[in-house]
mmJSON file of the N, C-alpha and C atoms, coordinates in Angstrom:
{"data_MODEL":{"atom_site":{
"group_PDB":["ATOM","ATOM","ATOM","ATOM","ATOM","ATOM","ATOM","ATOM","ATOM","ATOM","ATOM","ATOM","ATOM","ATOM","ATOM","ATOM","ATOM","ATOM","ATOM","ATOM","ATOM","ATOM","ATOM","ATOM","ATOM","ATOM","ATOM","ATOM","ATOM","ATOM","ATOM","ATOM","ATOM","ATOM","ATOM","ATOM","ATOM","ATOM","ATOM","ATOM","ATOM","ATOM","ATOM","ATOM","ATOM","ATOM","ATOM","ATOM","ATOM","ATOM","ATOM","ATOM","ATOM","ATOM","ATOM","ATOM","ATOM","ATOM","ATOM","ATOM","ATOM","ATOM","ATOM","ATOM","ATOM","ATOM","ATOM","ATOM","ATOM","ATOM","ATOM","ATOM","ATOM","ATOM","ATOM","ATOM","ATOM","ATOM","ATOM","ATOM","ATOM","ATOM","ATOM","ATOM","ATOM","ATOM","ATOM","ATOM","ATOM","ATOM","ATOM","ATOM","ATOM","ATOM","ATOM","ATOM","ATOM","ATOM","ATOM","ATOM","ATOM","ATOM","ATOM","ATOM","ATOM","ATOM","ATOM","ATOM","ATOM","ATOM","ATOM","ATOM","ATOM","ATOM","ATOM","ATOM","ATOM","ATOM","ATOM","ATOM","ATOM","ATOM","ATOM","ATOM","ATOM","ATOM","ATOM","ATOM","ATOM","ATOM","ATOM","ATOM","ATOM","ATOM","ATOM","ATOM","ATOM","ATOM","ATOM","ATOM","ATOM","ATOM","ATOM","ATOM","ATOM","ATOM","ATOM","ATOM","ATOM","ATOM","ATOM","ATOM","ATOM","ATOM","ATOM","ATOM","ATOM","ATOM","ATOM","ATOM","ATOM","ATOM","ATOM","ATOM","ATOM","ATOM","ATOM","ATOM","ATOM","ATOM","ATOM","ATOM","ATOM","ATOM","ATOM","ATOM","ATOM","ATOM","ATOM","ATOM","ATOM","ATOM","ATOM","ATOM","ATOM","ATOM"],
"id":[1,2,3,4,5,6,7,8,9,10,11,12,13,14,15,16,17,18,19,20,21,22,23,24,25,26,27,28,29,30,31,32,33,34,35,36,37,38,39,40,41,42,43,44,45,46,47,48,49,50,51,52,53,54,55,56,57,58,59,60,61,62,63,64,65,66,67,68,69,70,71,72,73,74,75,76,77,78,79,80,81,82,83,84,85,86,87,88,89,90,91,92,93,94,95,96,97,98,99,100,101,102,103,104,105,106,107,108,109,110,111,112,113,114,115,116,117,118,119,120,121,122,123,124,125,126,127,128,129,130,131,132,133,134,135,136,137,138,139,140,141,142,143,144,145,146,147,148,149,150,151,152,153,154,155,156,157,158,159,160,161,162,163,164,165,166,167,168,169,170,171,172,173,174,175,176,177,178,179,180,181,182,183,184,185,186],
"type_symbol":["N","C","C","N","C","C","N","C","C","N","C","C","N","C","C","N","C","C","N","C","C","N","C","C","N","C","C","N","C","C","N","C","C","N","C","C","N","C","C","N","C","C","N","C","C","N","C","C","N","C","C","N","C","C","N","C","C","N","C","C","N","C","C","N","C","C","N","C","C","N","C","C","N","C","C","N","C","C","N","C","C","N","C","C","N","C","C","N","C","C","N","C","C","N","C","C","N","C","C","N","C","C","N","C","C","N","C","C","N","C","C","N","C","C","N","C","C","N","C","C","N","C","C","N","C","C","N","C","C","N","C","C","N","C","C","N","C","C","N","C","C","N","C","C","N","C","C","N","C","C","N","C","C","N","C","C","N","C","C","N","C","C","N","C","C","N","C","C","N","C","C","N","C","C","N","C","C","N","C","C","N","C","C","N","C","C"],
"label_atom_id":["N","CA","C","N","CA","C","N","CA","C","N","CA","C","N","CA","C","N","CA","C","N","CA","C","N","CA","C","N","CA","C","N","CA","C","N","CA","C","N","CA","C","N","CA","C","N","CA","C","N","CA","C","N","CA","C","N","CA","C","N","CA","C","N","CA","C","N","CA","C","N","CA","C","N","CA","C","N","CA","C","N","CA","C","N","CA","C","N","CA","C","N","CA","C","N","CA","C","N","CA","C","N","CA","C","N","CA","C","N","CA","C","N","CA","C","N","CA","C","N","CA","C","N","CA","C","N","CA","C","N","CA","C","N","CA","C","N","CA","C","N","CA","C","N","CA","C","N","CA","C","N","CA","C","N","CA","C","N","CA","C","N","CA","C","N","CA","C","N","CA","C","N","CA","C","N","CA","C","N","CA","C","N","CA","C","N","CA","C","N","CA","C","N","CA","C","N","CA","C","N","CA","C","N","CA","C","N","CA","C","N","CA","C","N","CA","C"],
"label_alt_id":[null,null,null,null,null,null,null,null,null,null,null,null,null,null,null,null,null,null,null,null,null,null,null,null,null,null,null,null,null,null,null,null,null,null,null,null,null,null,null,null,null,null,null,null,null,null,null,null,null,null,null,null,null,null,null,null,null,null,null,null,null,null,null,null,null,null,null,null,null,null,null,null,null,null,null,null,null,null,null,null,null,null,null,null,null,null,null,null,null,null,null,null,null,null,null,null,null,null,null,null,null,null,null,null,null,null,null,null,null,null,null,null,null,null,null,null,null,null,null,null,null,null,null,null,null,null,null,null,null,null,null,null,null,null,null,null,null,null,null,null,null,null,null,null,null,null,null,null,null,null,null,null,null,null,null,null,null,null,null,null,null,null,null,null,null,null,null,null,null,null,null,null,null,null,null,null,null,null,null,null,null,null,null,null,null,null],
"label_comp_id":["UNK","UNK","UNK","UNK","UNK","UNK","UNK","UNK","UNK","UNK","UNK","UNK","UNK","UNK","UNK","UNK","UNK","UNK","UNK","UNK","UNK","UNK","UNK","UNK","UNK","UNK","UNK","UNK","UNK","UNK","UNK","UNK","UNK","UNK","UNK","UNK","UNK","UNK","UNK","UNK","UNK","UNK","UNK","UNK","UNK","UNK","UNK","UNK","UNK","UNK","UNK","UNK","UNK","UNK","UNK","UNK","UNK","UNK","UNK","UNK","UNK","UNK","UNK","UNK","UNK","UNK","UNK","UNK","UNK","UNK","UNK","UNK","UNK","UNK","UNK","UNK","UNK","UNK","UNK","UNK","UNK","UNK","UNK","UNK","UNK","UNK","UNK","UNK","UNK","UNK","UNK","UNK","UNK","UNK","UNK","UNK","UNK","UNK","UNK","UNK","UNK","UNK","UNK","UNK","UNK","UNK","UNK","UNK","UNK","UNK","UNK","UNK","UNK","UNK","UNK","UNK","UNK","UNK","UNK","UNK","UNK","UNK","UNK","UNK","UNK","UNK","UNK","UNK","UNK","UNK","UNK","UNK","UNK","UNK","UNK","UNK","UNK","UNK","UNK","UNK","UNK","UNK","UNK","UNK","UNK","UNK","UNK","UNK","UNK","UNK","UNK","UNK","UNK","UNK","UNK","UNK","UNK","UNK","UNK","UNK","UNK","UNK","UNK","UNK","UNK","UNK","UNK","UNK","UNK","UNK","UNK","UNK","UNK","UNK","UNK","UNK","UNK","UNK","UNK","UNK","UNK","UNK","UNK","UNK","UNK","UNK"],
"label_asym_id":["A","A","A","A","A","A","A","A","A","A","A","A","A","A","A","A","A","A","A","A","A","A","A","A","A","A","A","A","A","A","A","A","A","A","A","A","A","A","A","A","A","A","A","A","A","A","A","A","A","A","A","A","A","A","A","A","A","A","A","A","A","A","A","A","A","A","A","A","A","A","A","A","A","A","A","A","A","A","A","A","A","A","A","A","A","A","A","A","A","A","A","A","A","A","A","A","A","A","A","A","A","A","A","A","A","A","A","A","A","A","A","A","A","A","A","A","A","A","A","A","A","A","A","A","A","A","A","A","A","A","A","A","A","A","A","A","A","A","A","A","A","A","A","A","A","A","A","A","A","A","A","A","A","A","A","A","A","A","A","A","A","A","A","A","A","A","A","A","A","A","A","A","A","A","A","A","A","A","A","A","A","A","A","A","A","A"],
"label_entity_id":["1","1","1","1","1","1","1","1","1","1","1","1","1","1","1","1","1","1","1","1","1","1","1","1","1","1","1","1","1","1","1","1","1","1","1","1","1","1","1","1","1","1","1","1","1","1","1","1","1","1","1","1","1","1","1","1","1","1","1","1","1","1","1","1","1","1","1","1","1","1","1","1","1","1","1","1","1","1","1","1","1","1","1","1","1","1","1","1","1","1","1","1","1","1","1","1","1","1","1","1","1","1","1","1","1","1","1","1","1","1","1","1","1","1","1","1","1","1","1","1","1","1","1","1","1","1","1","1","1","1","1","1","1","1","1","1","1","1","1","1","1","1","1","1","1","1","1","1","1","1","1","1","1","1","1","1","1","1","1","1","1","1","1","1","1","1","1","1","1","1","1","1","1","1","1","1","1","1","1","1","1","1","1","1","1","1"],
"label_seq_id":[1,1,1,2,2,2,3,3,3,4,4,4,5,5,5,6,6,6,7,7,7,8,8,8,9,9,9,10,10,10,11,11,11,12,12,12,13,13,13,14,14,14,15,15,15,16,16,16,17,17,17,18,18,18,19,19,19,20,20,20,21,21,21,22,22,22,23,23,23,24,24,24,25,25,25,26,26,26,27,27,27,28,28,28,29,29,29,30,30,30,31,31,31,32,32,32,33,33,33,34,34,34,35,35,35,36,36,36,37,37,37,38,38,38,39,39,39,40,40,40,41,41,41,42,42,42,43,43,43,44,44,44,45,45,45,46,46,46,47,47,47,48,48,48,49,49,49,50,50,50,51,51,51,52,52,52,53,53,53,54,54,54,55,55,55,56,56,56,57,57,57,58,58,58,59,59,59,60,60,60,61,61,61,62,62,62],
"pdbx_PDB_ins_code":[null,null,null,null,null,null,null,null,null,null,null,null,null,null,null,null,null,null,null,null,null,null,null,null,null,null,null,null,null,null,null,null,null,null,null,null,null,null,null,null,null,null,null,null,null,null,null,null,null,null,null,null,null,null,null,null,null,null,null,null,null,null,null,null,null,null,null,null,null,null,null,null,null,null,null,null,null,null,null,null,null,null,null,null,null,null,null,null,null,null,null,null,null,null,null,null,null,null,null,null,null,null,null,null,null,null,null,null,null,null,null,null,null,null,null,null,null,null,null,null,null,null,null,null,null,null,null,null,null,null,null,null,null,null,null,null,null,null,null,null,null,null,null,null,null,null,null,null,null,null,null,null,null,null,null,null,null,null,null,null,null,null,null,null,null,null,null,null,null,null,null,null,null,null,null,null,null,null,null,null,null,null,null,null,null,null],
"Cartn_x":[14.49,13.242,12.432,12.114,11.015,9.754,9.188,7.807,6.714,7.505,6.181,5.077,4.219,3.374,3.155,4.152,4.662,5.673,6.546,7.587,6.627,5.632,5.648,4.302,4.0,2.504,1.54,0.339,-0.988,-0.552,-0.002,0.515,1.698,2.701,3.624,3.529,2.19,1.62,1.089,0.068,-0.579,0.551,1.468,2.394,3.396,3.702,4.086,3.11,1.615,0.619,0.616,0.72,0.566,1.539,2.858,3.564,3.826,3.357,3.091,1.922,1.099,-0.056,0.669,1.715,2.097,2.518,3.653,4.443,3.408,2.149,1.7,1.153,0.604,0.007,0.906,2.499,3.467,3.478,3.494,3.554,2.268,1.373,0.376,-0.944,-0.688,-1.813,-1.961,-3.454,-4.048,-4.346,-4.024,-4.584,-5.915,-6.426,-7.623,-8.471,-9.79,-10.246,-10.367,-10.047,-9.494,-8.003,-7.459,-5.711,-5.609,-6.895,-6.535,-7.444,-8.28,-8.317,-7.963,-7.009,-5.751,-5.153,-4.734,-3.87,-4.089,-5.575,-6.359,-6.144,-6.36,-5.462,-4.742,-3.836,-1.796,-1.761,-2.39,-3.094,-3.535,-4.733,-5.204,-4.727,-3.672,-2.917,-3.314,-4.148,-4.712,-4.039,-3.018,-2.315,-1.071,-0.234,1.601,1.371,2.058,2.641,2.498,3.917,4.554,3.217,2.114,0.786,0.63,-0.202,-0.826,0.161,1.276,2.213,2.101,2.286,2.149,0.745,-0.406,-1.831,-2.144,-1.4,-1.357,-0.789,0.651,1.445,0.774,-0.095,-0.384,-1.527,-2.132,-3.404,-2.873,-1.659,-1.508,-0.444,-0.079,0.507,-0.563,-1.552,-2.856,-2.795],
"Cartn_y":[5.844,6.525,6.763,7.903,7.819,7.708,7.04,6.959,7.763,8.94,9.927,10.174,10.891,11.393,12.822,13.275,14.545,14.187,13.518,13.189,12.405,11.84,10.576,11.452,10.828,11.615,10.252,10.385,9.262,8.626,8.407,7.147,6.587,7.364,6.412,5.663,6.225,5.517,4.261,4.403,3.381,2.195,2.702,1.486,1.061,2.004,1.152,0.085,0.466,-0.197,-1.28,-1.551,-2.656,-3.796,-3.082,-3.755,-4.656,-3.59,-5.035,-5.794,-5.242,-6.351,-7.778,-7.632,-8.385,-9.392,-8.939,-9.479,-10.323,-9.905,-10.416,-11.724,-11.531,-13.037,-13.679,-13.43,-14.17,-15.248,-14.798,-15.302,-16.195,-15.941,-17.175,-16.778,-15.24,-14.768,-13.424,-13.37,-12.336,-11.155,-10.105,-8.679,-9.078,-8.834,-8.534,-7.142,-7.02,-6.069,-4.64,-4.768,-3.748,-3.073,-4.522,-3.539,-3.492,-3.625,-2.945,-1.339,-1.364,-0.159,0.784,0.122,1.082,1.415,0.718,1.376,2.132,2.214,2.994,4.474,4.348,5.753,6.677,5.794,6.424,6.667,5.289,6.249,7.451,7.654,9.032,9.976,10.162,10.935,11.551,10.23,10.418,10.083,9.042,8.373,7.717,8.425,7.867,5.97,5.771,4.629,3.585,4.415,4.285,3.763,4.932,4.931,3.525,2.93,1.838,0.849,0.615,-0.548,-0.542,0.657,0.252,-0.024,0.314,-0.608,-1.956,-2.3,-3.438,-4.538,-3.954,-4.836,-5.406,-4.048,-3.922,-4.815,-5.077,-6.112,-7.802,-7.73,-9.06,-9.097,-8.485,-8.723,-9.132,-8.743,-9.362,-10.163],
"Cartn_z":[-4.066,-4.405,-3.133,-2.964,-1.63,-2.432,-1.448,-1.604,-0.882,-0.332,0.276,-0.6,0.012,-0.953,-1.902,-1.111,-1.348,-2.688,-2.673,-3.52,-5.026,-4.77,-6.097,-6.888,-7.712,-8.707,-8.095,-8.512,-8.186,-9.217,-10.615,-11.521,-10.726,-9.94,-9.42,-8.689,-7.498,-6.366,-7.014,-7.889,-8.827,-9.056,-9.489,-9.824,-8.778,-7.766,-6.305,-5.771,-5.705,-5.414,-6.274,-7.082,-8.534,-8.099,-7.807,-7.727,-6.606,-4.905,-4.189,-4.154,-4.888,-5.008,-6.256,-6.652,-7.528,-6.421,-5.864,-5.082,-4.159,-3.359,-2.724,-3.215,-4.643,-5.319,-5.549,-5.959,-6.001,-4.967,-3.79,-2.326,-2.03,-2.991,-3.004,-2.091,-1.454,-0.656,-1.284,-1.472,-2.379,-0.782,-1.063,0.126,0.497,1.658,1.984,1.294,1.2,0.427,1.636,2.703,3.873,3.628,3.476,3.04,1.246,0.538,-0.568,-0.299,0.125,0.54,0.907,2.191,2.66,1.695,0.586,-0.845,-1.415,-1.413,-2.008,-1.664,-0.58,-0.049,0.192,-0.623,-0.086,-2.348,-2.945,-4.446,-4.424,-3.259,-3.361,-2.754,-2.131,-1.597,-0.034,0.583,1.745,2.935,2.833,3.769,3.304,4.526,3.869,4.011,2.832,2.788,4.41,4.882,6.217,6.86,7.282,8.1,7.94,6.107,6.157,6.906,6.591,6.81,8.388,9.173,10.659,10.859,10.437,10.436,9.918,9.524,8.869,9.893,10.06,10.918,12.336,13.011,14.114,14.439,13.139,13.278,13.545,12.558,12.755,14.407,14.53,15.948,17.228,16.953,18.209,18.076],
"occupancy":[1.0,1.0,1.0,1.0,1.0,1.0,1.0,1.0,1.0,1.0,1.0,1.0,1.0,1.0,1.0,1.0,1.0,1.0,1.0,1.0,1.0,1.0,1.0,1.0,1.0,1.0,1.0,1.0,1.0,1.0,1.0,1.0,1.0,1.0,1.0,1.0,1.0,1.0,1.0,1.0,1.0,1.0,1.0,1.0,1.0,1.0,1.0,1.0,1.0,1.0,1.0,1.0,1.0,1.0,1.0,1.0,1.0,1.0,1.0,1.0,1.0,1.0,1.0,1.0,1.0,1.0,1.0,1.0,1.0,1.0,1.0,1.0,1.0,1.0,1.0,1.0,1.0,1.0,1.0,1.0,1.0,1.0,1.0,1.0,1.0,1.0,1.0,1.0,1.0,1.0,1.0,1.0,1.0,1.0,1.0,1.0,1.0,1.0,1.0,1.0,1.0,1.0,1.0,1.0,1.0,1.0,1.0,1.0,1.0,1.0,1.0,1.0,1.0,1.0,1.0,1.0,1.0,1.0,1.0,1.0,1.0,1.0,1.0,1.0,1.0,1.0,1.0,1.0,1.0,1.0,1.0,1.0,1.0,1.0,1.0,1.0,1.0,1.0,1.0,1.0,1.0,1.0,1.0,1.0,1.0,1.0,1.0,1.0,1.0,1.0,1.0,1.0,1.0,1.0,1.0,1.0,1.0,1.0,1.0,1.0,1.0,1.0,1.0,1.0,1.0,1.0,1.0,1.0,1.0,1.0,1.0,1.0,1.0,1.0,1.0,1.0,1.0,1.0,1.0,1.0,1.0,1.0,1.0,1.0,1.0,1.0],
"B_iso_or_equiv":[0.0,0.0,0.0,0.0,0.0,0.0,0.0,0.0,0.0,0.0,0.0,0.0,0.0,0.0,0.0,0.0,0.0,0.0,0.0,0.0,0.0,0.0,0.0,0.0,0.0,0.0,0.0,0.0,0.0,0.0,0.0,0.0,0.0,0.0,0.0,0.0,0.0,0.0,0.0,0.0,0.0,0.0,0.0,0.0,0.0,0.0,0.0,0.0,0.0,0.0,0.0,0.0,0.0,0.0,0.0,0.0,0.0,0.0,0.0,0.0,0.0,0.0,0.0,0.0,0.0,0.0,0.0,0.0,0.0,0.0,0.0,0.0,0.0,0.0,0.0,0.0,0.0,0.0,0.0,0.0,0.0,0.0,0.0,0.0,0.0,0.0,0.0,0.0,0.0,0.0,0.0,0.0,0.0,0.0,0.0,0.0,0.0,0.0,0.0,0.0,0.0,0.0,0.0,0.0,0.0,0.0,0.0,0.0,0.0,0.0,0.0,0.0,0.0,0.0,0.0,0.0,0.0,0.0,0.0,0.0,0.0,0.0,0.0,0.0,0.0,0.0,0.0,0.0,0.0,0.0,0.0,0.0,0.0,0.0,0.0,0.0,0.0,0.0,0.0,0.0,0.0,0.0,0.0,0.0,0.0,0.0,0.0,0.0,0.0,0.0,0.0,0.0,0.0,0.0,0.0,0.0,0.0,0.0,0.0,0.0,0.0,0.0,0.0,0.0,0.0,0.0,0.0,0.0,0.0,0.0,0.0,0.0,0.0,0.0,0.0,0.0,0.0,0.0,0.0,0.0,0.0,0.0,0.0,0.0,0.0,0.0],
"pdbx_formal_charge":[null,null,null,null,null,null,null,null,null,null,null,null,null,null,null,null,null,null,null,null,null,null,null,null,null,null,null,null,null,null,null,null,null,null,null,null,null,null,null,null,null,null,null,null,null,null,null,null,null,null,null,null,null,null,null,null,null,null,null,null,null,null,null,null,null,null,null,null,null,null,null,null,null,null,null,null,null,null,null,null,null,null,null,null,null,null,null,null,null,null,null,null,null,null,null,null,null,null,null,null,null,null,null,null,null,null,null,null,null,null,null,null,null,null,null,null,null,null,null,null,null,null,null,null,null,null,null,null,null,null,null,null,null,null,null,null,null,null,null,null,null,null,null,null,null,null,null,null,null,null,null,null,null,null,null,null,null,null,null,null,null,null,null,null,null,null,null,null,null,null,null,null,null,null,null,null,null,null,null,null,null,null,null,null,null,null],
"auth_seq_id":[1,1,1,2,2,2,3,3,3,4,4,4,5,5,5,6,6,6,7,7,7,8,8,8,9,9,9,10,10,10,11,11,11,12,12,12,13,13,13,14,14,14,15,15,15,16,16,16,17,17,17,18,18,18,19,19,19,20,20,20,21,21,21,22,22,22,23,23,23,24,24,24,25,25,25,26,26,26,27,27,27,28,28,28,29,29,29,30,30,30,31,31,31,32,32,32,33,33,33,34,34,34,35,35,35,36,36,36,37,37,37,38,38,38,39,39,39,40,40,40,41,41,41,42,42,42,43,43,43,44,44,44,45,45,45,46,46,46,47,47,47,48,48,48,49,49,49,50,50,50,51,51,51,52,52,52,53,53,53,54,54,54,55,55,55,56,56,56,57,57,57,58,58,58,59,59,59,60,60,60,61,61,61,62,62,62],
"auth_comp_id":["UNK","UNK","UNK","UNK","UNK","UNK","UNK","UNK","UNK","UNK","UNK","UNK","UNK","UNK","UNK","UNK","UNK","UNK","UNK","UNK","UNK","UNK","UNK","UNK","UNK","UNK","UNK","UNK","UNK","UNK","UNK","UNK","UNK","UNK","UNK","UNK","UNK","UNK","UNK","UNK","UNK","UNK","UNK","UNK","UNK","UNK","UNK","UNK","UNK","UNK","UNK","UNK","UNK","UNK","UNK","UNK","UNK","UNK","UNK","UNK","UNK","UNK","UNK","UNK","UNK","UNK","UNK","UNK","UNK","UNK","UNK","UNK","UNK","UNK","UNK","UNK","UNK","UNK","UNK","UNK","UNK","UNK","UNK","UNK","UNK","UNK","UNK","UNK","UNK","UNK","UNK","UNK","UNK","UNK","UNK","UNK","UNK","UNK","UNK","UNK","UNK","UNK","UNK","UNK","UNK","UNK","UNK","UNK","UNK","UNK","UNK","UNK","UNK","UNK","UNK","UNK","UNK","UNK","UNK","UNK","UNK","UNK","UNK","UNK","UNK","UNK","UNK","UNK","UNK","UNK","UNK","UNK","UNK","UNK","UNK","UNK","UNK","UNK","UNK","UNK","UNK","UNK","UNK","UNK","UNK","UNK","UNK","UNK","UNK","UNK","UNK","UNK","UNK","UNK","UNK","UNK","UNK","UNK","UNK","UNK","UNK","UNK","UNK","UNK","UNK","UNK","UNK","UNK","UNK","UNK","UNK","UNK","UNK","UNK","UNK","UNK","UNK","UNK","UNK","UNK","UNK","UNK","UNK","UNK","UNK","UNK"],
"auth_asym_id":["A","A","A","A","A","A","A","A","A","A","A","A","A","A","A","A","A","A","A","A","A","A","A","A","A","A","A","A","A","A","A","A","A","A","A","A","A","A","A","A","A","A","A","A","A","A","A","A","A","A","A","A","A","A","A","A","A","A","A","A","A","A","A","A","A","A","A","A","A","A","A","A","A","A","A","A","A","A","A","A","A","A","A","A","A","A","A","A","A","A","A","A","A","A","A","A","A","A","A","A","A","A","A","A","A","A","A","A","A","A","A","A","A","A","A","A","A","A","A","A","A","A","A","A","A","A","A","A","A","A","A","A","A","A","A","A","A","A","A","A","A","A","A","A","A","A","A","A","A","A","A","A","A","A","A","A","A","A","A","A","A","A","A","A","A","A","A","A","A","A","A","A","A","A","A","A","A","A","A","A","A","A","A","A","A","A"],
"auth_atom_id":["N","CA","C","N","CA","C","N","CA","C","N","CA","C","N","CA","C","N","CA","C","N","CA","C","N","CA","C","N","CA","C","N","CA","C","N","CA","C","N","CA","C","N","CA","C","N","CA","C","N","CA","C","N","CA","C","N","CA","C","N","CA","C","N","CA","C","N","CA","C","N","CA","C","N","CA","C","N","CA","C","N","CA","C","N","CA","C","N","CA","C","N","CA","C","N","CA","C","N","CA","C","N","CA","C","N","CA","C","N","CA","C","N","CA","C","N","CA","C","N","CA","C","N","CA","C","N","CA","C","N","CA","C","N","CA","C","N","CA","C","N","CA","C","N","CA","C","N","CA","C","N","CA","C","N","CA","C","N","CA","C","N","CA","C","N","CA","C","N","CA","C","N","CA","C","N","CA","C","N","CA","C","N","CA","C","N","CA","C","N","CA","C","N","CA","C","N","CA","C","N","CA","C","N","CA","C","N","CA","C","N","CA","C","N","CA","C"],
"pdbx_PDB_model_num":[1,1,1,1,1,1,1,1,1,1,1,1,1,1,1,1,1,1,1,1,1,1,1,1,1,1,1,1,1,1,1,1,1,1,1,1,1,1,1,1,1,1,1,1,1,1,1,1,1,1,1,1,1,1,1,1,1,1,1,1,1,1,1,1,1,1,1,1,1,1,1,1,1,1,1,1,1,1,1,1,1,1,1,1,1,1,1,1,1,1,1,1,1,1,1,1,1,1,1,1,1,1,1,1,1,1,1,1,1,1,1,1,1,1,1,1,1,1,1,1,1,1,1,1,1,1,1,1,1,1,1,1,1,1,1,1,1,1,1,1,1,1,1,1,1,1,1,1,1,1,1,1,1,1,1,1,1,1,1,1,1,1,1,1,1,1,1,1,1,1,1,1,1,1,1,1,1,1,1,1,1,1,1,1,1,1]
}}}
């Protein structure tokens, strides 16, 4: 499945999003309200996937 934004609808994004927010409480650490935001985004068809994940990564590497 790609997950562009071009490729999925805002319900599929919704439920890609759902789903790693699942995964993340699984893991016992809830998102920050910055990288649920970022989600928020790639929902609204503002920013690829890809984008948030290399912003994300890049913070914790400092």
């Amino acid at each position: 499945m790609s997950y562009l934004i071009k490729d999925t609808t805002r319900e599929q994004r919704k439920q890609i999003v759902k789903r790693a927010y699942a995964i993340s409480l699984a893991s016992g650490e809830e998102p920050s309200n910055e990288t649920l935001e970022e989600f928020k985004e790639y929902v609204d068809g503002k920013t690829e996937l890809k984008e948030i994940q290399e912003r994300i990564i890049s913070k914790y590497r400092k």
